[in-house]
C-alpha positions, 0 to 999 in steps of 0.5 A: 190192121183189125178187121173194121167195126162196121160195114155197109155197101155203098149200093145200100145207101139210102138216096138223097132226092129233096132239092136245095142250093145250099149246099150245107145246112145248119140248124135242127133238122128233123129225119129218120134214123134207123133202129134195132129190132130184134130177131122174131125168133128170139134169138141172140142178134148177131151180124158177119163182119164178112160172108157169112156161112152158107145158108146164114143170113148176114144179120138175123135181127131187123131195124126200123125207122123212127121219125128223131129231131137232130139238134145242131152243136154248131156254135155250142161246141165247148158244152159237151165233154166226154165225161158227161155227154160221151163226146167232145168236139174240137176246131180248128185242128192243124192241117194233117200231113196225110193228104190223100187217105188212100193207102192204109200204111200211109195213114198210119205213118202220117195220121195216127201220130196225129191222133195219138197227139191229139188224145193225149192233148185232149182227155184228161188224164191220159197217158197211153193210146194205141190205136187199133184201126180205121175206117175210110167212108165215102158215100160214093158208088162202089166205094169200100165203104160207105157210112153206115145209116144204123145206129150202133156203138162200136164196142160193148164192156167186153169187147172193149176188155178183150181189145185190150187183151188182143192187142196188149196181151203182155201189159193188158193185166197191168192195164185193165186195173186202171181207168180204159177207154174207146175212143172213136177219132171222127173227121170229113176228109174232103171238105164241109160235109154235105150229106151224110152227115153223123148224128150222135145222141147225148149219152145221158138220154139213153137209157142201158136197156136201148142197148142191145149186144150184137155178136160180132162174127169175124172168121176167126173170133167174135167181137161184140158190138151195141144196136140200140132201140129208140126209147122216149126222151133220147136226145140226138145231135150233129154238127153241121158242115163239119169241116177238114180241120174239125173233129169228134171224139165219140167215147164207146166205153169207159171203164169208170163211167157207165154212160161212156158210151155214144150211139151213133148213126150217118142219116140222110138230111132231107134238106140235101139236093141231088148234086150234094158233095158225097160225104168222105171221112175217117175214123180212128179208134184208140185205146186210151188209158189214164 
């Protein structure tokens, strides 16, 4: 299995402090959300996807926070498509047969046949998925990995080509003359979501020069992914209390459409209280072609 597109250790979480009873909560909410900042010496940004080499920082570039209202989708589900907005949202999902997402083989035995259903069921036109990875979240201590409180795109144009060529090199020729996408399969894993919930913005407001290409260092190869720079007019959602039979598709690139491409963050909802449930999830990326 690759190499995952983000990580951040549980320890770096920001914690939650505000005190409530309820423990989801709908509607606007008004938060931080964490931006790119571009390395002082000019720089091309970079980040490790593990250790870096000695006397390397693991990333050379900065962030800061920037004050963002978040609207709630809840009860707007069927006004967003990938095709315009870069993401979609679907209830009430059959109950999947993996129960626990502990064991990666177990995952792909019994949820990736799932997702590669539900793509295929769900973005028009296509007619071949392959799914390339996952990522388990749980923002509890000395979890693998925690969500990730930065706003990123997973994939950038060339990455996204040279994921076809990595994983489909006997047919990415074929393939790459057709319409191809990235498509992020997102879903709580032990219930309605109580803190950490996702925050993706409506790709239309995002401008390409917010877009800044990350090179993304594995040891053997490099990747790239997007951090994106807060610009006026920029348009952020969530979908409150996102429950197990929920899900987002986040489309990180399309070949055919330049704006097929999500930013996307976990933020800190300052309505959360001290004992809200810590957020599990799973994503799963797909190659979709068609």
């Amino acid at each position: 299995m690759a190499t995952q597109t983000e990580t951040q250790n549980s320890a770096s979480l920001p914690s939650i402090t505000s005190l409530s009873t309820d423990p989801v909560h709908r509607g606007a909410v008004t938060t931080s959300l964490n931006f790119y900042e571009p390395p002082s010496d000019g720089a091309k940004p970079f980040n490790y996807v593990e250790a870096p080499p000695e006397g390397q920082p693991e990333r050379n570039f900065g962030s800061i926070d920037v004050p963002v209202t978040i609207q709630d989708i809840r009860g707007h589900e069927t006004e967003y498509s990938l095709d315009q907005n870069a993401f979609t949202a679907l209830k009430n999902v059959p109950e999947s047969a993996e129960k626990d997402f502990l064991d990666d083989d177990s995952i792909k035995n019994n949820y990736y046949p799932e997702i590669e259903k539900l793509l295929l069921d769900n973005v028009p036109g296509s007619n071949k998925i392959f799914l390339f990875d996952h990522t388990v979240r749980r923002a509890s201590p000395n979890a693998h990995r925690a969500p990730v409180t930065r706003v990123h795109i997973d994939q950038t144009a060339s990455s996204a080509e040279a994921r076809v060529k990595l994983h489909l090199a006997g047919e990415a020729d074929r393939l790459l003359q057709g319409r191809y996408r990235i498509i992020n399969v997102w879903r709580p894993i032990n219930g309605a979501v109580e803190s950490f919930p996702l925050a993706f913005a409506n790709s239309a407001s995002v401008p390409d020069e917010a877009l800044v290409g990350i090179e993304h260092r594995y040891p053997d190869r490099t990747g790239e992914t997007a951090a994106v720079k807060h610009t006026d007019g920029q348009h952020w959602c969530y979908w409150s209390g996102m429950d197990d039979d929920e899900r987002l598709f986040l489309e990180c690139f399309d070949s055919e459409n330049p704006r097929g491409r999500v930013p996307h963050t976990a933020f800190v909802d300052p309505r959360s209280g001290p004992n809200a449930k810590p957020r599990e999830s799973i994503e799963v990326r797909a190659l979709v072609f068609g």
